[in-house]
C-alpha positions as CSV (number, residue, x, y, z in Angstrom):
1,X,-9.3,-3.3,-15.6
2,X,-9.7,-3.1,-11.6
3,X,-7.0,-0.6,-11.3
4,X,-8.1,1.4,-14.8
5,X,-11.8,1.7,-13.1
6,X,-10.6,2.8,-9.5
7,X,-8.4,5.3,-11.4
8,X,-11.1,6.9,-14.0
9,X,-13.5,7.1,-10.8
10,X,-11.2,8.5,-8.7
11,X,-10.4,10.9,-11.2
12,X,-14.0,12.2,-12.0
13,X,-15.0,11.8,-8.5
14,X,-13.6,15.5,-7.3
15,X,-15.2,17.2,-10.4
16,X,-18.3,15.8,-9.9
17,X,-18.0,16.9,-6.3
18,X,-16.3,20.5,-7.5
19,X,-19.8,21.3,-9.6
20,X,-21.7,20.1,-7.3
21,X,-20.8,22.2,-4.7
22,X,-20.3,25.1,-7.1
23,X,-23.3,24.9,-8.0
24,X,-25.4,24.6,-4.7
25,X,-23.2,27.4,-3.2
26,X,-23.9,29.9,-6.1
27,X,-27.7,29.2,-5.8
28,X,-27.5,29.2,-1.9
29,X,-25.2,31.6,-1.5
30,X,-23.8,31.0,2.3
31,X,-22.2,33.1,4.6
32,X,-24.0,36.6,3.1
33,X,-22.6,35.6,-0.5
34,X,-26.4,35.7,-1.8
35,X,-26.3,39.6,-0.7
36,X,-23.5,41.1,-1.7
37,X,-22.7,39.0,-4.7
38,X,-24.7,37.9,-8.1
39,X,-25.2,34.4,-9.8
40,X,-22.0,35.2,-11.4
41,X,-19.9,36.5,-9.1
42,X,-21.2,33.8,-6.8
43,X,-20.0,31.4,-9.1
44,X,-16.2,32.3,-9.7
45,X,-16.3,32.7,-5.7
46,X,-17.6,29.4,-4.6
47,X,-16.1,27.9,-7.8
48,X,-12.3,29.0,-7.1
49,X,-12.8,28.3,-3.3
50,X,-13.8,24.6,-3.7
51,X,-11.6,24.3,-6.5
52,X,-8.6,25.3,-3.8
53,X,-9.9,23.4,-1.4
54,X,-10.3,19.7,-3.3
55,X,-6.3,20.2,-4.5
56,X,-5.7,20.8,-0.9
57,X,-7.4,18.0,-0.1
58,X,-5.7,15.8,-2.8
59,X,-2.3,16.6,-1.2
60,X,-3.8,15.4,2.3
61,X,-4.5,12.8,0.8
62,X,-1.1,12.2,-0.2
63,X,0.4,13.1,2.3
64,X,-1.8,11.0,5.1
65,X,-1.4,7.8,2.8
66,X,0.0,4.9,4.6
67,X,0.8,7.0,8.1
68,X,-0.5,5.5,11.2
69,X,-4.0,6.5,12.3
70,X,-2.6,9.4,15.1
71,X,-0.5,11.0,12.0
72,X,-3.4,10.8,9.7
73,X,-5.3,12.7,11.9
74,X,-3.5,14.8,12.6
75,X,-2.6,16.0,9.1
76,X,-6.6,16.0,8.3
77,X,-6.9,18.5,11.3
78,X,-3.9,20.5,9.7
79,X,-6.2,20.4,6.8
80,X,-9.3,21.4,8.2
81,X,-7.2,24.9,9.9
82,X,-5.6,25.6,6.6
83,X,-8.2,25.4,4.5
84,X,-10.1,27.3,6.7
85,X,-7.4,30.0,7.3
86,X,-7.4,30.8,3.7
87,X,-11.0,31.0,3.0
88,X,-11.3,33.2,6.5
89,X,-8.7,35.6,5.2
90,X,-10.2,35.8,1.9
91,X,-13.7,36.8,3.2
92,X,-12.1,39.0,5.2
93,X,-11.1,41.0,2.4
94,X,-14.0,40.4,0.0
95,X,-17.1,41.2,3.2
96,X,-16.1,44.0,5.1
97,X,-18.6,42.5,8.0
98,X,-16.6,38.8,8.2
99,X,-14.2,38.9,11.0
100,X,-13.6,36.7,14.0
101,X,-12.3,33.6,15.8
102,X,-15.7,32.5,15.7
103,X,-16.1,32.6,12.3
104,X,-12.7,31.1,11.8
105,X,-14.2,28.2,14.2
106,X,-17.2,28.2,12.1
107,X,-15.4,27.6,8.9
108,X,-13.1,25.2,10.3
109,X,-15.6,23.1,11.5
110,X,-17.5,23.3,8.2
111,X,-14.5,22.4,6.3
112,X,-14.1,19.6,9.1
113,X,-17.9,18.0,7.9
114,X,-17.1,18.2,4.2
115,X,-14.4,16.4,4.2
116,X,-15.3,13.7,6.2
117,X,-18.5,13.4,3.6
118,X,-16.0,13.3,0.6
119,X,-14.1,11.0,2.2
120,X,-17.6,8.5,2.9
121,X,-18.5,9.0,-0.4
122,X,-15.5,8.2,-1.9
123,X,-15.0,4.9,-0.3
124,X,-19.0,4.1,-1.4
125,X,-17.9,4.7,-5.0
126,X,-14.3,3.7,-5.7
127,X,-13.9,0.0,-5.9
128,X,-11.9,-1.2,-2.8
129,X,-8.2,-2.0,-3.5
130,X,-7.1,-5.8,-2.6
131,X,-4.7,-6.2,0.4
132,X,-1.6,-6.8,-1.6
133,X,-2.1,-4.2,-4.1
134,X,-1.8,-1.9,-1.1
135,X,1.2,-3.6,0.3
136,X,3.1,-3.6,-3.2
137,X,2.0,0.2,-3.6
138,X,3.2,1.3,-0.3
139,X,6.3,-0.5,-1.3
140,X,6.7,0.8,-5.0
141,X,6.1,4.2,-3.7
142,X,10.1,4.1,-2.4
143,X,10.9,3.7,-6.1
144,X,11.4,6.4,-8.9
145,X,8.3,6.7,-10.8
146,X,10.4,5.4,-13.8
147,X,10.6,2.1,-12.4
148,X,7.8,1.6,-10.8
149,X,6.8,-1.8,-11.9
150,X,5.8,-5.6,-11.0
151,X,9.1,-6.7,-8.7
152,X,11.5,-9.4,-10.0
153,X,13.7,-9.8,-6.7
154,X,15.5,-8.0,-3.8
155,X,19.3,-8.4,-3.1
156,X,20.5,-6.9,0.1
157,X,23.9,-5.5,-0.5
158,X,25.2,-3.9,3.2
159,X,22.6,-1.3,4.0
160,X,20.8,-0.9,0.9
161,X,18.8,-3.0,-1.3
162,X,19.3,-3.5,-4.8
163,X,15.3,-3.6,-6.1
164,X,14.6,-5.0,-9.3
165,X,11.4,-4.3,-11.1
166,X,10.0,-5.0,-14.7
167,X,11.5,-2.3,-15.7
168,X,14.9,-1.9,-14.2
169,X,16.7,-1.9,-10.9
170,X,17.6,0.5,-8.0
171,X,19.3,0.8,-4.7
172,X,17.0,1.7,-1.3
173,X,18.4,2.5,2.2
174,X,16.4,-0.1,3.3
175,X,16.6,-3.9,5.8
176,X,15.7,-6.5,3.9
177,X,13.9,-7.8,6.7
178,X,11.7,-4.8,6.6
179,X,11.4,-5.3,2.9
180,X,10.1,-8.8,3.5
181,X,7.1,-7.7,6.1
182,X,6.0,-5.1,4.0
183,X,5.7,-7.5,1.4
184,X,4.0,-10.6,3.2
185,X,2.1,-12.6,1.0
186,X,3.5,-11.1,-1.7
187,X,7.0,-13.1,-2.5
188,X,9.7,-15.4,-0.5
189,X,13.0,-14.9,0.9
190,X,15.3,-17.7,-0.3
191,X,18.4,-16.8,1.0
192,X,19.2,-14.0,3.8
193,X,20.5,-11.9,1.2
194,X,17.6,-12.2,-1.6
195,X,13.7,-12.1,-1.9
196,X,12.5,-13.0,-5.0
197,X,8.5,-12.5,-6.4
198,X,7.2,-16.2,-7.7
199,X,5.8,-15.1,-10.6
200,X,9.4,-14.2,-11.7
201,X,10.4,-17.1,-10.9
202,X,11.6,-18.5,-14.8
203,X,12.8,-21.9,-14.2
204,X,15.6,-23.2,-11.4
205,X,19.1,-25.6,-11.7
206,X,20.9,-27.2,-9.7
207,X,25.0,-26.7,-9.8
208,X,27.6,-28.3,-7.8
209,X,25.0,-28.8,-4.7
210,X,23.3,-25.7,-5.3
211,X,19.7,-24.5,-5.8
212,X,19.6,-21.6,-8.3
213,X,16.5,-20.3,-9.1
214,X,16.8,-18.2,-12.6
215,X,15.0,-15.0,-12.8
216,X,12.9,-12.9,-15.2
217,X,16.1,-10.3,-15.1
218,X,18.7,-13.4,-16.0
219,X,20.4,-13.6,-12.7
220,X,20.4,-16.3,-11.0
221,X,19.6,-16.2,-7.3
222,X,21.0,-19.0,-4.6
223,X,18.6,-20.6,-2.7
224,X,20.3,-21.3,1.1
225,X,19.5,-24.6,3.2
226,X,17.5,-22.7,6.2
227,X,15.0,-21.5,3.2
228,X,14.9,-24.2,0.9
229,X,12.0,-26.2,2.7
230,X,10.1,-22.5,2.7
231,X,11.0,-22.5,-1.2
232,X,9.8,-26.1,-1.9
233,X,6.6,-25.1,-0.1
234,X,6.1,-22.5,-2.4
235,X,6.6,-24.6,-5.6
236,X,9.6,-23.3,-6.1
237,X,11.6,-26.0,-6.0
């Protein structure tokens, strides 16, 4: 139900935002749109241009998700100039008066404050994501959509790792150690070849000497002697 809401909000968010804006600029009509344009006209303007400019931001969004703070800036500065490139070039065709680095400037900066107040209203209203739900995403993320899905376990085979999900498995180019410390909190390693999630856990044997623990997929994954006190820990064992 979190996720659903978050989801829904963040969905209807940008529209509300879209007419909003739409709205205010058609009344307002900024940079000389009031004169040389009517309510109409005004509209489909400011309408397309904010339209262009939330998708835009939607991909920087996307794009600057899970980047360190120095690359997230930098592609939200990259966003800012874009964004106001475009609209720049199309006034430039639309008022035969708009020209100018300065206006560019202008714009940019503009752009610059909107953004940053989308961005504050948007963390007012969505509800804020848990810790590990933001680990597991940024982890899912390296998935196929298809199998994007509550993880099982994690078997390291050479360089890649074989993930299994819910809904199926797939191979990474990926450490498991890496694996593991994106996913702290979130599961154990039992064995330095395999990382399994608890709640997948099904039941566990013993054979010959060994600790098996049997998984939601059916295999059945060996837990090692340097982990089994860190699987015991856990309830595990």
């Amino acid at each position: 139900m979190h996720f659903a809401l978050r989801e829904i909000t963040r969905f209807r968010v940008p529209v509300v935002i879209w007419i909003v804006l739409t709205v205010v600029a058609a009344v307002a009509g900024p940079f000389g749109t009031f004169e040389a344009m009517g309510l109409g006209g005004r509209a489909l303007y400011w309408g397309s241009v904010i339209a262009g400019s939330i998708v835009l931001n939607l991909c920087a969004v996307a794009l600057a998700d899970g980047r360190v703070p120095k690359e997230r800036f930098g592609v939200w500065v990259g966003f800012a100039l874009l964004v106001s490139g475009v609209v720049h070039g199309v006034n430039g065709v639309v008022f035969p008066t708009w020209g100018g680095i300065e206006d560019w400037a202008y714009l940019a900066g503009i752009v610059g404050m909107v953004t940053a107040a989308v961005h504050l209203v948007l963390r007012a209203v969505l509800p804020e994501a848990e810790p590990e739900k933001v680990q597991s995403d940024t982890f899912l993320r390296r998935l196929p959509i298809e199998l994007r899905a509550p993880l099982v376990r994690i078997e390291a085979q050479d360089h890649y790792l074989n993930v299994v999900t819910a809904k199926g498995n797939t191979l990474i180019l990926m450490h498991l150690g890496d694996a593991t410390a994106e996913l702290s909190g979130l599961g154990i390693q039992v064995h330095r070849s395999h990382w399994v999630a608890p709640a997948a856990v099904k039941t566990r044997r013993r054979e010959k000497g060994r600790d098996l623990l049997v998984m939601a997929d059916g295999a059945e994954v060996p837990v090692s002697r340097s982990y089994r006190a860190a699987v015991q820990d856990a309830g595990l064992l």
